[in-house]
C-alpha positions as CSV (number, residue, x, y, z in Angstrom):
1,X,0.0,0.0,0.0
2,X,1.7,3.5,-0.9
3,X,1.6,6.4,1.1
4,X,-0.5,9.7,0.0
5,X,1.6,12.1,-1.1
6,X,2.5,14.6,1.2
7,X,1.6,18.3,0.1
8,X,3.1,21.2,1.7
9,X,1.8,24.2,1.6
10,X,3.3,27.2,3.3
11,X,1.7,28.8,6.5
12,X,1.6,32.8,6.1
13,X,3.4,34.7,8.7
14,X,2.3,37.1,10.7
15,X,3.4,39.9,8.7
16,X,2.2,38.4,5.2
17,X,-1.6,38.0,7.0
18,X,-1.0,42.1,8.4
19,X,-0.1,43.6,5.0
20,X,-3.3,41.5,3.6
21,X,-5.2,43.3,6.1
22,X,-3.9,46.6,5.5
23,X,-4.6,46.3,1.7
24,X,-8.2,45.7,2.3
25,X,-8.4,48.6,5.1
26,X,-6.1,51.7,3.3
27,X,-6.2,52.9,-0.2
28,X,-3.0,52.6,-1.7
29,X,-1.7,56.1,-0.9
30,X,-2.0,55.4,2.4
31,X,-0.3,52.1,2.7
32,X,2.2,53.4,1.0
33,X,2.7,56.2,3.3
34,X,2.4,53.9,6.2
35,X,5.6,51.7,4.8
36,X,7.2,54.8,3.7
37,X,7.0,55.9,7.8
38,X,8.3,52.8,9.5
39,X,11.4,52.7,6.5
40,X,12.4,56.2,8.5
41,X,12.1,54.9,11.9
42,X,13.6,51.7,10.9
43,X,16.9,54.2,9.4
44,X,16.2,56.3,12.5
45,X,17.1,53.3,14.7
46,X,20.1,52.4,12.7
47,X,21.4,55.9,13.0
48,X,21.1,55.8,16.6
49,X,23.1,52.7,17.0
50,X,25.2,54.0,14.9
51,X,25.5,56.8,17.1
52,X,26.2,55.0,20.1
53,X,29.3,52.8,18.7
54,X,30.8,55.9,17.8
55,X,30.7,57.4,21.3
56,X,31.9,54.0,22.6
57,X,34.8,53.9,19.9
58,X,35.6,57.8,20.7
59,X,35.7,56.9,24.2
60,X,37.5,54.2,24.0
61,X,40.4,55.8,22.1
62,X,40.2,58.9,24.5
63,X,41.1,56.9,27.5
64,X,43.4,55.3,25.6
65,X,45.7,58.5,24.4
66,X,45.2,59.4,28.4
């Protein structure tokens, strides 16, 4: 007797099943907006750690020259 053949299909994730949402909810000026403001805070984050392992690196070489 053979086995059934085993189909996989793949589960959406989380975020596939929100941007389905938000395409039904917002036109598409406004989704586009949306992704358009978490790109900044994404970069905004970046910059700010960024930021930070510059002061540690200054810092660091401050002490050292002390």
């Amino acid at each position: 007797m053979q086995a059934a053949p085993v189909r996989a299909t793949a589960i959406p994730s989380v975020t596939d099943a929100l941007r389905a949402v938000e395409s039904l909810l917002l036109s598409s000026g406004q989704r586009t907006a949306r992704r358009n403001a978490w790109t900044a805070v994404l970069e905004d984050r970046r910059r700010a750690k960024d930021r930070v392992e510059s002061e540690y690196v200054l810092e660091a070489v401050a002490e050292h020259r002390s």
